[in-house]
Residue, then its C-alpha position, 0 to 999 in steps of 0.5 A: x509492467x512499467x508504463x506509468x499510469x494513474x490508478x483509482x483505488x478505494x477501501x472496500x466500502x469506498x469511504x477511503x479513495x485515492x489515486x496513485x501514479x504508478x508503472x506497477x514494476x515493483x510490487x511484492x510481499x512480505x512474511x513479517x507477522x503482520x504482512x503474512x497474516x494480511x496476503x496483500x501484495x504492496x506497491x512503493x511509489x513516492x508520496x508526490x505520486x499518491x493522492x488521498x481524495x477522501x476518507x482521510x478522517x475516516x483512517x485509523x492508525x497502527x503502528x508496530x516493531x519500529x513505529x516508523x510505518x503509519x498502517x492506516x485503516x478504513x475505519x468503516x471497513x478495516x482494509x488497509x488501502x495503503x501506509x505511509x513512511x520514508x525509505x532508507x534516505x528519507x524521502x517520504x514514500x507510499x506502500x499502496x495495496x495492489x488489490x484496492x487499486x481499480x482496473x489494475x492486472x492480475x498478479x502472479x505472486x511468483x514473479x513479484x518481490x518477496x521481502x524477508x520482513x520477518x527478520x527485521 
């Protein structure tokens, strides 16, 4: 899956909605004790390419280990749509949550990248 596309996406009870421009090509998981315990499989994408289109007042914010990742979560619902941060050279990116994203295929979880977080 590389085409890239716009995707509609959304928390659960819609208070957070998004759109993001993706190709889907890098999708994966990770087994640190967060990321374990949520089974979401993430979507990197520059933040130029993600668009909050509301909710933003509606997030609430975690942060752990390194405190360089904002978890956001709907305040309303609890799910994390997505999180925001910079990749190793700085640049800001966008991690969003495949399962929020409207109309996206189905995942095989065998095919995706797998990050070992948990040595992080």
């Amino acid at each position: 899956m590389t085409e890239m596309r716009e995707y509609q996406g959304q928390c659960h009870c819609g208070a957070v909605r998004f759109t993001a421009r993706t190709g889907l090509a890098s999708m994966g998981d990770c087994n640190c004790s967060r990321c374990r315990r949520l089974g979401w499989v993430m979507q990197s994408m520059p933040a130029e390419d993600f668009r909050l289109l509301a909710g933003e007042d509606n997030l609430t914010l975690y942060r752990f280990n390194t405190e360089k990742i904002d978890h956001l979560f709907c305040r309303t619902c609890g799910i994390e749509s997505f999180a925001r941060g910079s990749d190793g050279q700085g640049n800001r990116m966008v991690m969003v949550n495949v399962g929020c994203l409207e109309d996206a295929p189905a995942v095989d979880r065998n095919a995706i990248r797998h990050w070992d977080g948990a040595k992080f």
